[in-house]
Backbone as CSV, one residue per row, in Angstrom:
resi,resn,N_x,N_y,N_z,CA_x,CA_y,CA_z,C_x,C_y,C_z
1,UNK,151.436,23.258,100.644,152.421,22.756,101.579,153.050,21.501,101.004
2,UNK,153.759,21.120,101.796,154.985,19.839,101.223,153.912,18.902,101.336
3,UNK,154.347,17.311,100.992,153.751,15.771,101.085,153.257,15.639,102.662
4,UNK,152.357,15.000,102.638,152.180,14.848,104.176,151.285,15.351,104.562
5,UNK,151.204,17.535,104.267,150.649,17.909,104.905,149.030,17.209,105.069
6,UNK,148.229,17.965,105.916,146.943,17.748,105.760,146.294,18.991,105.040
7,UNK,145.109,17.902,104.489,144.257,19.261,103.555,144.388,20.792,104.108
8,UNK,143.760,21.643,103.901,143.543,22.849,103.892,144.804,23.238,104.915
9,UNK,145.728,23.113,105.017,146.910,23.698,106.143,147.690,24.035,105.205
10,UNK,147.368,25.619,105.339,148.628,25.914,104.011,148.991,27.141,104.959
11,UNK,150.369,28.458,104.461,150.688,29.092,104.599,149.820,30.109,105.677
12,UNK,148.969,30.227,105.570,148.197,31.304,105.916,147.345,30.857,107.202
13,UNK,147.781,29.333,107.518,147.109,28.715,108.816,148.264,29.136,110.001
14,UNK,149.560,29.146,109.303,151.052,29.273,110.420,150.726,30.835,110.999
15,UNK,150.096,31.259,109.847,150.103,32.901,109.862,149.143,33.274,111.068
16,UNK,147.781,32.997,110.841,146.911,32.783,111.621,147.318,31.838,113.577
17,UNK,147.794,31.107,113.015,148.458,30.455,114.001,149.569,31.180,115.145
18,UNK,150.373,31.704,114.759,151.607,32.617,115.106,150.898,34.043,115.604
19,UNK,150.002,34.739,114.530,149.541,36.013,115.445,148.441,35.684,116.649
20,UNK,147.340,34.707,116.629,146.730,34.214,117.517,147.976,33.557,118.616
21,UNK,148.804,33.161,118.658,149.486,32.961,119.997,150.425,34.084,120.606
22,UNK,150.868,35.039,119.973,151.189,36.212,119.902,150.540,37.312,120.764
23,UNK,148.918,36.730,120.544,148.090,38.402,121.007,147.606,37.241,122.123
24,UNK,147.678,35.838,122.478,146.805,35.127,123.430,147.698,35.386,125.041
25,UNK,149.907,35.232,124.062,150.428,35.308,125.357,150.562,37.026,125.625
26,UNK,149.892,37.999,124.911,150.046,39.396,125.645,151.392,40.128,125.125
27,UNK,151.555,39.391,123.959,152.345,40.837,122.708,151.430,41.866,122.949
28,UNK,152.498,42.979,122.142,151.474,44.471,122.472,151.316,44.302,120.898
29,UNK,149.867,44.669,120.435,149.317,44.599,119.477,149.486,45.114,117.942
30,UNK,150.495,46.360,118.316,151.306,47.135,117.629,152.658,46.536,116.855
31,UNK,152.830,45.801,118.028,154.211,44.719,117.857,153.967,43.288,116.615
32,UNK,152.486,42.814,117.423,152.086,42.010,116.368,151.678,42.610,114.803
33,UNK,150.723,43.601,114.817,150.501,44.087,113.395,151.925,44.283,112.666
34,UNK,152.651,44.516,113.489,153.957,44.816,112.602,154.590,43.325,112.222
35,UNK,154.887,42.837,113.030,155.394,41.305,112.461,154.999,40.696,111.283
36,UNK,153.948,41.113,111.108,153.640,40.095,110.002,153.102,41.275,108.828
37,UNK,153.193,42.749,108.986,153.536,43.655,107.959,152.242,44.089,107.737
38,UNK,151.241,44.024,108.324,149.806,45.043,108.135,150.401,46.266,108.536
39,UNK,149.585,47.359,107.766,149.393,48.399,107.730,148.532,48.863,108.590
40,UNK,147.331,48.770,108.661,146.148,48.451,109.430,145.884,48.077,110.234
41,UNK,145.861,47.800,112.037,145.318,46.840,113.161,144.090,46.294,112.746
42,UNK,143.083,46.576,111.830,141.729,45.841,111.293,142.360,44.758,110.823
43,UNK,143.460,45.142,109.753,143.525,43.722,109.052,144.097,42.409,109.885
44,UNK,145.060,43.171,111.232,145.788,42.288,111.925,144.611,41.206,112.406
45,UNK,143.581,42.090,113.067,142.001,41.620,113.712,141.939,40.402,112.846
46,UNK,142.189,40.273,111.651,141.332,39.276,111.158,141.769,37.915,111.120
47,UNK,143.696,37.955,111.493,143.882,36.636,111.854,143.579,36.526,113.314
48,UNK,143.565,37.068,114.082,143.335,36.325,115.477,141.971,35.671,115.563
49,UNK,142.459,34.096,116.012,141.531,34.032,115.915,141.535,32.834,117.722
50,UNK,140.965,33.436,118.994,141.265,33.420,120.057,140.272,32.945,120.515
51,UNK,140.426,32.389,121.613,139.076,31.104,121.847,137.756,32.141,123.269
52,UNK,136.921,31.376,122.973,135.957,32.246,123.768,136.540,32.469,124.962
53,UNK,137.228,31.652,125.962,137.769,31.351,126.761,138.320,32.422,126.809
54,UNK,139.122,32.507,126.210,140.412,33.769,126.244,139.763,35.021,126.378
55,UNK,138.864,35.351,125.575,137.832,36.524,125.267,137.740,36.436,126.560
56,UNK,136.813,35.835,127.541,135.934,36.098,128.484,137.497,36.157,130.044
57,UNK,137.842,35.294,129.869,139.296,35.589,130.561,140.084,37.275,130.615
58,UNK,139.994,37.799,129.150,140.506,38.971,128.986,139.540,40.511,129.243
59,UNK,138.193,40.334,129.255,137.042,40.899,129.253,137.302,41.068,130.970
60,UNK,136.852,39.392,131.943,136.813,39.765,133.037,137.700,40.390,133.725
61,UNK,139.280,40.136,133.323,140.480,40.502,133.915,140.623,42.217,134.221
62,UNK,139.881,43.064,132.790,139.735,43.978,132.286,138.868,44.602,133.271
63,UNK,137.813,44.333,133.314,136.404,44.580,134.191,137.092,44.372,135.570
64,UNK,137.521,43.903,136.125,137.692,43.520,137.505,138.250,44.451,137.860
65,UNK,139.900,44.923,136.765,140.845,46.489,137.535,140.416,47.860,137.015
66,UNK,138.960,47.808,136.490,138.328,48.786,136.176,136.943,49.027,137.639
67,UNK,136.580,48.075,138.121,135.407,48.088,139.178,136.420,48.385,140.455
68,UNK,137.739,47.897,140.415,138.656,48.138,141.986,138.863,49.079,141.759
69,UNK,139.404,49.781,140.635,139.755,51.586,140.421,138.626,52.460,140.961
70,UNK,137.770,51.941,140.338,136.490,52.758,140.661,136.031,52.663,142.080
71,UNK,136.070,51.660,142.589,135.721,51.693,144.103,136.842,52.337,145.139
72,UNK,138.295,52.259,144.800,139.265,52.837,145.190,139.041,54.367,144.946
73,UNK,138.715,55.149,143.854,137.963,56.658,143.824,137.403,57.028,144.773
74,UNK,135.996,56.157,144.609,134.914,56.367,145.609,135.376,56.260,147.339
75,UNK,136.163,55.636,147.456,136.806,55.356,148.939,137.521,56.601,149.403
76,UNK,138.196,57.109,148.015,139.073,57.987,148.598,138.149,59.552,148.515
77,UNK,136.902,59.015,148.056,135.969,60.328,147.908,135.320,60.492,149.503
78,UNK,135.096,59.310,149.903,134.484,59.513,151.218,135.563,59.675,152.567
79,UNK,136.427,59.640,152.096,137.585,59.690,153.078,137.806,61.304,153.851
């Protein structure tokens, strides 16, 4: 990087940087692998790099309209 920068912040931190805010605000994942030209969604995997927070945020969000679906079934099973 230019004068100034700080140590280890080179090219590949913006990179890392840009697809981790990308997949945090809810790009579709397809969209991101393509932006930055993987072939692969593994390789995309390897810049995100997303805080536990987010994980467990995206996990519960996930889990929650998967347990209302399921109880919404069952409701309409006993109906």
């Amino acid at each position: 990087m230019g004068q100034g920068s700080r140590p280890g912040l080179d090219f590949h931190s913006f990179r890392r940087s840009y697809v981790t805010h990308l997949i945090k605000d809810g790009w579709d994942p397809r969209f991101v692998q393509e932006q930055v030209g993987h072939e692969h969604a593994s390789t995309t995997s390897l810049y995100t790099c997303v805080s536990s927070d987010f994980r467990t945020r995206t996990l519960r969000r996930h889990l929650d309209s998967t347990i209302t679906a399921a109880l919404q079934t069952q409701t309409g099973r006993q109906a």
